[in-house]
Every structure is written in structure tokens, then in C-alpha cells.
C-alpha positions in Angstrom: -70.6 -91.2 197.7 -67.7 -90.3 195.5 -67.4 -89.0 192.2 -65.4 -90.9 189.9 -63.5 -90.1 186.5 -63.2 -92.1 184.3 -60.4 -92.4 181.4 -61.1 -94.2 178.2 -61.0 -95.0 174.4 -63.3 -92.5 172.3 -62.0 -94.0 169.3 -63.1 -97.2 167.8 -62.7 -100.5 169.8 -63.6 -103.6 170.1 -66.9 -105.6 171.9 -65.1 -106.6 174.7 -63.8 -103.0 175.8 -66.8 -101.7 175.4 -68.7 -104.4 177.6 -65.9 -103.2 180.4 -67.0 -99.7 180.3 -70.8 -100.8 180.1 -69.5 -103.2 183.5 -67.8 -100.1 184.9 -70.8 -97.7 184.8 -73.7 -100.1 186.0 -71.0 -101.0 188.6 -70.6 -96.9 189.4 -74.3 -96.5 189.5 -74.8 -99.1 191.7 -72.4 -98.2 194.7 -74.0 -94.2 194.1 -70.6 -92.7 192.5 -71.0 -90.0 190.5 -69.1 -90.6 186.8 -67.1 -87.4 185.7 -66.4 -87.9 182.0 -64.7 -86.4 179.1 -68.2 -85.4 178.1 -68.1 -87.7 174.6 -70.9 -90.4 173.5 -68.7 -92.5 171.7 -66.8 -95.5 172.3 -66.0 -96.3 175.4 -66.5 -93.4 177.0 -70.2 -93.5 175.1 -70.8 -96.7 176.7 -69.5 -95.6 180.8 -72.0 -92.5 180.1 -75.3 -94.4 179.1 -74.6 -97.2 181.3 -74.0 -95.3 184.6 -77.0 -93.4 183.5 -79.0 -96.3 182.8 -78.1 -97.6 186.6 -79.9 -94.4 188.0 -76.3 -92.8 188.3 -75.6 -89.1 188.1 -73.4 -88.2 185.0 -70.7 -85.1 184.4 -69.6 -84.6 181.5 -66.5 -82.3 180.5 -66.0 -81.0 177.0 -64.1 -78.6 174.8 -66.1 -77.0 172.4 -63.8 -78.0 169.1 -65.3 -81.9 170.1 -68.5 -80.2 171.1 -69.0 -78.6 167.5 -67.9 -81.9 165.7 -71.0 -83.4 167.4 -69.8 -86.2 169.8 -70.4 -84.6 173.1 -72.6 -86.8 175.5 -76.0 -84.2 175.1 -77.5 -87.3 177.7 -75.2 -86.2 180.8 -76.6 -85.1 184.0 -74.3 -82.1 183.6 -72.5 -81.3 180.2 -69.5 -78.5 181.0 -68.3 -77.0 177.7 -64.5 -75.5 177.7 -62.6 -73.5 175.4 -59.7 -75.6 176.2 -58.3 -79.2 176.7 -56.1 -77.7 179.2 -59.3 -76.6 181.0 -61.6 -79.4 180.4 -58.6 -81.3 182.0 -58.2 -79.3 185.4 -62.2 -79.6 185.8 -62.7 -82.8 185.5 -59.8 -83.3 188.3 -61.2 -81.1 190.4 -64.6 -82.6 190.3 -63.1 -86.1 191.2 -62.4 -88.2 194.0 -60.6 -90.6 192.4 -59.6 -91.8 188.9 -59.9 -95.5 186.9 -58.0 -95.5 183.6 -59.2 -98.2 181.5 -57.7 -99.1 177.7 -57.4 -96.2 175.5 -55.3 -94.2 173.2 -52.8 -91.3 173.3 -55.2 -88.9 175.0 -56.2 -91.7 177.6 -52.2 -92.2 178.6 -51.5 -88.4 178.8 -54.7 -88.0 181.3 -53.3 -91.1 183.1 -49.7 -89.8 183.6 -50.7 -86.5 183.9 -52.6 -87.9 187.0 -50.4 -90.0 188.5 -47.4 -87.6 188.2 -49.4 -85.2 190.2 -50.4 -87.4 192.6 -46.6 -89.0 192.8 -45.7 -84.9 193.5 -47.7 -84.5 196.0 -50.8 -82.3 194.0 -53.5 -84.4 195.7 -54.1 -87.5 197.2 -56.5 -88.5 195.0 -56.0 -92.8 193.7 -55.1 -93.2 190.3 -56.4 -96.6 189.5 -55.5 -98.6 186.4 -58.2 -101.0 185.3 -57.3 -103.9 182.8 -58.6 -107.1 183.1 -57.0 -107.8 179.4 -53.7 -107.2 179.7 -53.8 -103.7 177.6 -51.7 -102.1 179.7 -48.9 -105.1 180.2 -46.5 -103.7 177.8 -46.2 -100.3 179.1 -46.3 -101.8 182.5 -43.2 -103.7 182.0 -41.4 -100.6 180.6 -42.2 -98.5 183.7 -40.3 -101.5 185.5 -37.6 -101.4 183.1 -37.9 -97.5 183.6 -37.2 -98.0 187.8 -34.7 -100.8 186.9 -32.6 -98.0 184.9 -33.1 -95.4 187.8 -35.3 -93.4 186.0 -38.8 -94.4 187.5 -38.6 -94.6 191.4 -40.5 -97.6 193.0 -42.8 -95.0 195.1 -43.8 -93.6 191.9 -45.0 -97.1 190.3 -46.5 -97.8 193.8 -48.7 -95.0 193.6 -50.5 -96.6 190.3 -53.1 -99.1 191.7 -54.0 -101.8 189.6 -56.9 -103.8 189.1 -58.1 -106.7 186.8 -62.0 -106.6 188.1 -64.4 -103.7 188.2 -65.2 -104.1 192.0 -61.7 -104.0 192.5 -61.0 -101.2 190.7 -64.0 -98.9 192.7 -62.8 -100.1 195.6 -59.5 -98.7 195.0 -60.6 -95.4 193.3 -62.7 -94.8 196.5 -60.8 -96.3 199.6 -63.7 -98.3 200.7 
């Protein structure tokens, strides 16, 4: 099966984002993916952790130590990885993946996401970088990236390249190809 990372709010939210990352990680579990995490027990990306785990799924978890020492890392995790750098946590936690779902989520959630797609768009890997929001979160940036190609500054291969989906299933089958 494939291993999965997962991009997400660690800051506060609300029930119904944390319900989709709950969704998300029984759903991993299920199919046998492996979750590859930013290693935190909070928030969302609390909530992908326990539930993948609580599916019988295998959890990695990828940390810096500065969030490790302020006591939020997922001590739970199948494997917990502790960096010295974002930078690093970062380039394990795509090298460990097959694939990649973004769901709602704050500055550090959009900068993984582009940071992901842009490398995929230049040809860095082939990996599918797969946006997952059945809420609409995402539909104001979405129609600036359009506005973006409209202007010539986005090309339409490059917003091509992020998949979409508004349903869990949808969104694994996408992240994995099957």
C-alpha cells in the first residue's frame, strides 16, 4: 500500500474540520496506507494521527525538535522522526510519501502545499498533490490561482497538476492512482 502525507491545521479549528481529518484517517487505515504526518497531536493533525491509528493503521510522524520541546509532538506514532530543522522535517516527510492530500489549514499548511505542487509542476517527482475540501476552504485561493493563469502568470498545466476532491474516497483515490 502507499504511504500518505497528510497536510493540516495544528492550530485551533472547528468540529467539522476535525471530523474530516478523523474521516480521513479511519479512511487511510482502512485501504492499509501508511499516514506520514508533521508528527503533532493537536488539531487536525491530532485527530488524522489517532484516528488512522485507531483503524489498525501504521503512523509516521515527522517533527522538529523546537515543536518537540513545546510538547505537542504525537508521542502515539508508530514512528516519531525528530529534526533539527523544518527544512528537514520537510524533505522527510516527502521522501517517505507516495502521495500528498492537503486538507484546510493555515500558513504552514499552504507553504507545504505549494512547496509540493511547485515541485511536482517542475518535474521533482511524480508524486499527486491532492487538495481535499469538501467545504469550500480553499475556494477563494482557488479562484485567485485562475485569476493568476488568466493574467499569464499561473500556466493551466500547473493548476492541472492540483487534483481536487470534495470526498475522502476521492481524495485517496487520487493521492494513490487506484
Amino acid at each position: 500500500m502507499s504511504a500518505i502525507c497528510v497536510y493540516c491545521a495544528s492550530g485551533k479549528v472547528s468540529a467539522e474540520y476535525l471530523d474530516l481529518a478523523a474521516e480521513l484517517g479511519t479512511a487511510l487505515a482502512a485501504a492499509g496506507h501508511t499516514l506520514v504526518s508533521g508528527g503533532g497531536n493537536v488539531s487536525m493533525m491530532g485527530a488524522v494521527a489517532e484516528a488512522t491509528r485507531a483503524g489498525g493503521g501504521h503512523t509516521v510522524g515527522i517533527i522538529p525538535r523546537a515543536l518537540m520541546e513545546r510538547e505537542v509532538a504525537d508521542l502515539g506514532a508508530d514512528e516519531l522522526v525528530v529534526t533539527e530543522t523544518m527544512r528537514e522535517r520537510k524533505r522527510q516527510m516527502d521522501e517517505r510519501a507516495d502521495g500528498f492530500i492537503t486538507m484546510p489549514g493555515g500558513i504552514g499548511t499552504l507553504e507545504e502545499l505549494f512547496e509540493t505542487w511547485t515541485g511536482g509542476y517542475l518535474g521533482m517527482h511524480d508524486k499527486p498533490v491532492v487538495l481535499l475540501d469538501p467545504f469550500g476552504f480553499y475556494d477563494p485561493l482557488l479562484a485567485w490561482l485562475e485569476d493568476l493563469a488568466t493574467r499569464g502568470f499561473v500556466s493551466r498545466a500547473a493548476l492541472d497538476g492540483l487534483l481536487r476532491a470534495d470526498t475522502v474516497p476521492l481524495a485517496i483515490q487520487l493521492a494513490t492512482g487506484r
